[in-house]
BAVOBA-655453 format. One record per residue (C-alpha): x negated, y negated, z negated. Coordinates in steps of 0.25 Angstrom, whole numbers, padded with zeros to 4 digits, always signed. Each point is the difference from the previous one (the first is absolute). Layout:
BAVOBA-655453
XYZ ...
END
This chain:
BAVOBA-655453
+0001+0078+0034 -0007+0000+0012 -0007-0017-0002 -0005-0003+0013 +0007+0000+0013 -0006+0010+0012 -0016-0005+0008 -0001-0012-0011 -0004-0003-0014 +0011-0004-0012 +0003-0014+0000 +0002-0007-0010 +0008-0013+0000 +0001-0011-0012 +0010-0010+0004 -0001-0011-0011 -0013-0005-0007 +0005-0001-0013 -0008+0003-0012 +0000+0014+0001 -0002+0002+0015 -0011-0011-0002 -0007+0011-0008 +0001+0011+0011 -0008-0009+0010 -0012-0002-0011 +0001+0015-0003 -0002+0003+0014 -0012-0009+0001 -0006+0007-0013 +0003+0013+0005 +0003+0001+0013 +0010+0010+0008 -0004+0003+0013 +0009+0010+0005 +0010-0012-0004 +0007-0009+0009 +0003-0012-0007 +0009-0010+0004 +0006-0012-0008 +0012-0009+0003 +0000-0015-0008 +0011-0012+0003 -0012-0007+0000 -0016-0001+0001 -0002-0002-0015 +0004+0004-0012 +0005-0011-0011 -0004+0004-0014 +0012-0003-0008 -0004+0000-0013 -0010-0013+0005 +0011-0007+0010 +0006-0010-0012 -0013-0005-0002 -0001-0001+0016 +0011-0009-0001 -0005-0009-0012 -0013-0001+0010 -0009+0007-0009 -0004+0011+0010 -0003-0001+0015 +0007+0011+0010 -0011+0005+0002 -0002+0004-0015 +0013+0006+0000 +0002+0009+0013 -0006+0013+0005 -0006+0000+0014 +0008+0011+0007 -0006+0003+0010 -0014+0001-0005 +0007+0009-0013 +0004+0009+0010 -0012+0000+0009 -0009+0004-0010 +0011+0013-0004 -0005+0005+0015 +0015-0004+0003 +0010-0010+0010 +0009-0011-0005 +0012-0003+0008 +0007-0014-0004 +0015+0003+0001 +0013+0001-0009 +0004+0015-0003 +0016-0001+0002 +0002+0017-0001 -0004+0014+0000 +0003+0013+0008 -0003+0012-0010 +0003+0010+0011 -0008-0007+0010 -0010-0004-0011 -0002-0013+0005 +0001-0014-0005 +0006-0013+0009 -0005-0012+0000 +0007-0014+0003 -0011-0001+0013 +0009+0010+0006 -0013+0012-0006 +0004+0014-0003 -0013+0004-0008 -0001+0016-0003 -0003+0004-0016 -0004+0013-0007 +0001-0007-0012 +0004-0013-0003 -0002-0009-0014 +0010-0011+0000 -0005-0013-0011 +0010-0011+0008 +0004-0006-0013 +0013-0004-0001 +0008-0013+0005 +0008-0011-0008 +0014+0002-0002 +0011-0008+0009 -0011-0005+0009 +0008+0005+0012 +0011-0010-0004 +0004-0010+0007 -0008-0014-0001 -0012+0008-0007 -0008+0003+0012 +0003-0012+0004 -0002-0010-0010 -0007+0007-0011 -0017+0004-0002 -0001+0016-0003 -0013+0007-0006 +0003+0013+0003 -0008+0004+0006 -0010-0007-0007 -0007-0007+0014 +0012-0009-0001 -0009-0007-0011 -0006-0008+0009 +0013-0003+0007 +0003-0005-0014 -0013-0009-0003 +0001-0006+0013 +0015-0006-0003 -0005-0003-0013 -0012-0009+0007 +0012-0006+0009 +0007-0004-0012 -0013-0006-0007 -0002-0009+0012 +0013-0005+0004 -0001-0015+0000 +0015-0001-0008 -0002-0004-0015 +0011+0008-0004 -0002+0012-0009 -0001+0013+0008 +0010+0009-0003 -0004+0015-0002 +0009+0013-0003 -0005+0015-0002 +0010+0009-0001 -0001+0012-0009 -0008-0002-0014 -0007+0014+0000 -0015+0001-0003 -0003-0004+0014 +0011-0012+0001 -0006-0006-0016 -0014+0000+0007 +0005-0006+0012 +0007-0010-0005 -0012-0005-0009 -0011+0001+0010 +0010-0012+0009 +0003-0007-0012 -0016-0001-0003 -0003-0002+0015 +0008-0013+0001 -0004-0006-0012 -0015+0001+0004 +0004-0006+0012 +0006-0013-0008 +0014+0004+0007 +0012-0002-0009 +0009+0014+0000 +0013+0006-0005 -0002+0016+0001 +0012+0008-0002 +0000+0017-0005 +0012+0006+0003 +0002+0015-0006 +0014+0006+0004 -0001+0008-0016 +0001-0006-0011 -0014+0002-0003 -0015-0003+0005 -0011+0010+0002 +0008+0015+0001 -0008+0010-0007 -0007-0010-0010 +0002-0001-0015 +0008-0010-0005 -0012-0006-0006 -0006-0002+0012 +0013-0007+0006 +0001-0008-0011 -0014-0005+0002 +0001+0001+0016 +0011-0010-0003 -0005-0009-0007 -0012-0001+0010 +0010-0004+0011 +0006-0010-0009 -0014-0007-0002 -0003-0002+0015 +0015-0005+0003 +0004+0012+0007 +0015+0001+0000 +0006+0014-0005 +0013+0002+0006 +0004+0016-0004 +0013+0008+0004 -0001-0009+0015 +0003+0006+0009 -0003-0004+0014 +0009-0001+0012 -0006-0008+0011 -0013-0006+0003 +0001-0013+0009 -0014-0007+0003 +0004-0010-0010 +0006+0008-0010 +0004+0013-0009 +0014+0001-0001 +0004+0010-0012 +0013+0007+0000 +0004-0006-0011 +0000-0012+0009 -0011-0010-0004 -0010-0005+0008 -0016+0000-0003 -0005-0010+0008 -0014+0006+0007 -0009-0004+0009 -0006+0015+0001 +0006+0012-0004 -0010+0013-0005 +0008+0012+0001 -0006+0011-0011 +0012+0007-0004 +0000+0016-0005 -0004+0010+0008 +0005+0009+0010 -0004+0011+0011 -0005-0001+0012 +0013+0003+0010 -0009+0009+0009 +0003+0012-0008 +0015+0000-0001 +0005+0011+0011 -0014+0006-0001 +0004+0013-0007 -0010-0004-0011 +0006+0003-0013 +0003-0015-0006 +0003-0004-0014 +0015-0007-0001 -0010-0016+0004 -0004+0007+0011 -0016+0003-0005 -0006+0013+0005 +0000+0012-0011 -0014+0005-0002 -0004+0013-0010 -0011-0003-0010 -0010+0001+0012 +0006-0012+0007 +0007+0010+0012 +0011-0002+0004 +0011+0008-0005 +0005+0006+0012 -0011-0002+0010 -0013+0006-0006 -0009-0007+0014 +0005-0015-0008 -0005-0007-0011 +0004-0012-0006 -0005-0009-0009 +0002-0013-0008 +0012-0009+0000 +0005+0007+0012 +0002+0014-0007 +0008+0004-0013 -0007+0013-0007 +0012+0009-0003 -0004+0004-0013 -0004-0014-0005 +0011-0008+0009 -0003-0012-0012 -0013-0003+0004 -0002-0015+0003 -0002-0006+0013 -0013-0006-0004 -0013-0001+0008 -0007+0007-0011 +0006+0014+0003 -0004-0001+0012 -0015-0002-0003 +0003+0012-0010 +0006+0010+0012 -0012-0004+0010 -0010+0012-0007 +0012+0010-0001 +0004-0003+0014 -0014+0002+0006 +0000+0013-0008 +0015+0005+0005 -0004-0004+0016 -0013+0010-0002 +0008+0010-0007 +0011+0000+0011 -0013-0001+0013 -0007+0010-0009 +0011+0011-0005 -0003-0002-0013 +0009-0003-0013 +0005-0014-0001 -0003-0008-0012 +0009-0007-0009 +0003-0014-0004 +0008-0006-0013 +0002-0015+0001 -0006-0007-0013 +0010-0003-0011 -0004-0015+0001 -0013-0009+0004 -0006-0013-0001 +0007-0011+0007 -0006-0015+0002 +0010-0011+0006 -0008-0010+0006 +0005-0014-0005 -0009-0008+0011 -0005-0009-0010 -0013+0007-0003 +0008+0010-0011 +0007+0012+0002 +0011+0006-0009 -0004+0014-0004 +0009+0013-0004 -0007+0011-0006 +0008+0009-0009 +0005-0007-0013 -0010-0012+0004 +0004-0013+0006 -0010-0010+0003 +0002-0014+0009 -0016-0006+0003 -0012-0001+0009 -0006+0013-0006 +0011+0007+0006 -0002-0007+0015 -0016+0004-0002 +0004+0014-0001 +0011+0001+0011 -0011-0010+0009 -0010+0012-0002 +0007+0011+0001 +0007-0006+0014 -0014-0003+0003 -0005+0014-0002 +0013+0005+0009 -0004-0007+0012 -0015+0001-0001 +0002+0015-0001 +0006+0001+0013 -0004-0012+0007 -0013+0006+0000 +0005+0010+0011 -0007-0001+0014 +0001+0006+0014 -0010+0009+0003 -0011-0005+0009 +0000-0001+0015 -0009+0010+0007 
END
């Protein structure tokens, strides 16, 4: 394969800054490419750290303390950040489009777009419901929070999250923390379509999350599912009514649309189908990675942030290997990891193997591993001006 088109060097363009392509751009201030063309496509001028956005909302973190500056990550990688949605991509004409109306040229591309929430393109949810995917919507989130803390009406606020995943558990309890602080009295609903919290967890940990929920006065409704939200309102198709004042939407997750009539191999959700190197299937100038991608011979792997972290080295290695000629490397997805639910009230609720554990050791040690996250990367700065 012939990587670079004729009279220029090979591009290559990272559209996303996920966890893994995050990891490029500090590889690329560590070890430079310079007969690379780098250029970089985001939604927005920050990256959101999810694994630090519940506490965000609870008001233990600033922005700042949670978001990657963009633009000066991808200055100091020697490369050009272009602010835009990606809505599709040309694998003849290697090209990527942009919403802005851009056609930006590839010869290799590492997609880490995440994923989105299920149903939000129905009706009413655009509308009338907060998303956090992707994660910049957090601070669309805090600022309708603040609107609810200061409304002058002494009636309880009224707030719904739809979808009881990892996400939607935290959620729910960084708001419910958020208002109390702020003396405000609140009704917070959960509303899970299955018949059970936290997909993927051990029963043991459910039955704890649960009873966490129960303590702070979150109502659990479980096989709800929903039909309509009004501004006012969920309506569930079983015809109830939730009352709700605001509405976060954090339900499942699924693909991105702009892979659908690519020509990319696609798993039956719609996710790009990547080798063991993170390649793409059926195109070997196209890497994916993170929530966005499904790994053909490990298609169970969660859609968790921590894989992505995990992938980041490997993708680094597999992008040198295709610029270079050499042999790929592989990747095998860990059998299981260390998770830590923030429950916003200065504890977390740790899963590690057999061990379950609900208390303030456990938010220490998400606190200082999130910490160390972000200082790692923060640290990234352009090159100086000559």
């Amino acid at each position: 394969m012939t990587l670079a088109r004729p009279g220029r060097k090979p591009r290559l363009l990272l559209v996303g800054i996920g966890h893994a392509n995050l990891q490029i751009l500090e590889r690329m201030v560590a070890e430079p490419l310079p007969d690379v063309d780098l250029v970089a496509v985001s939604l927005s001028d920050k990256h959101h750290y999810s694994g630090m956005v519940p506490g965000y909302i609870r008001g233990g973190y600033r922005e700042d303390q949670i978001a990657f500056d963009l633009p000066n990550s991808v200055a100091a990688a020697g490369g050009k950040l272009i602010q835009s949605p990606a809505v599709g991509i040309d694998l003849e004409a290697r090209t990527v489009a942009l919403e802005s109306g851009q056609d930006i040229e590839y010869d290799l591309v590492s997609f880490n777009l995440g994923s989105r929430a299920a149903g939000q393109d129905s009706p009413g949810i655009g509308e009338n419901a907060v998303r956090v995917k992707p994660m910049s919507q957090a601070v669309s989130l805090k600022r309708a929070l603040v609107n609810l803390r200061d409304t002058t009406s002494p009636e309880a606020q009224r707030v719904a999250v739809v979808g009881a995943g990892a996400a939607g558990f935290e959620i729910a309890c960084g708001i419910a923390e958020f208002l109390d602080v702020a003396g405000r009295a609140r009704e917070v609903e959960l509303i899970e379509s299955a018949d059970r919290i936290l997909s993927g967890y051990t029963d043991r940990l459910r039955r704890k999350a649960e009873k966490i929920l129960a303590q702070k006065g979150i109502h659990l409704h479980l096989g709800s599912r929903v039909a309509a939200v009004s501004p006012q309102e969920v309506e569930l198709e079983n015809g109830s009514r939730i009352p709700s004042n605001l509405t976060v939407w954090l339900t499942g997750a699924t693909a991105d649309p702009m892979f659908q009539g690519s020509g990319l191999d696609l798993d039956d959700r719609g996710f790009v189908l990547v080798d063991d190197s993170l390649r793409s299937v059926s195109d070997s100038r196209v890497f994916a990675v993170g929530d966005c991608a499904t790994m053909v011979n490990y298609p169970d792997t969660p859609k968790a942030g921590v894989y992505s972290v995990r992938q980041g080295p490997v993708l680094w290695r597999s992008l040198l290997a295709a610029i270079n000629g050499t042999p790929p490397p592989r990747y095998k997805p860990q059998s299981g990891f260390l998770s830590i639910l923030n429950t916003c009230d200065g504890r977390s609720l740790l899963q590690y193997k057999g061990m379950i554990s609900h208390g303030r050791w456990a938010w220490w040690l998400k606190d200082r591993i999130d910490r160390g996250f972000m200082a790692k990367y923060q640290r990234l700065e352009p090159p100086p001006s000559i």
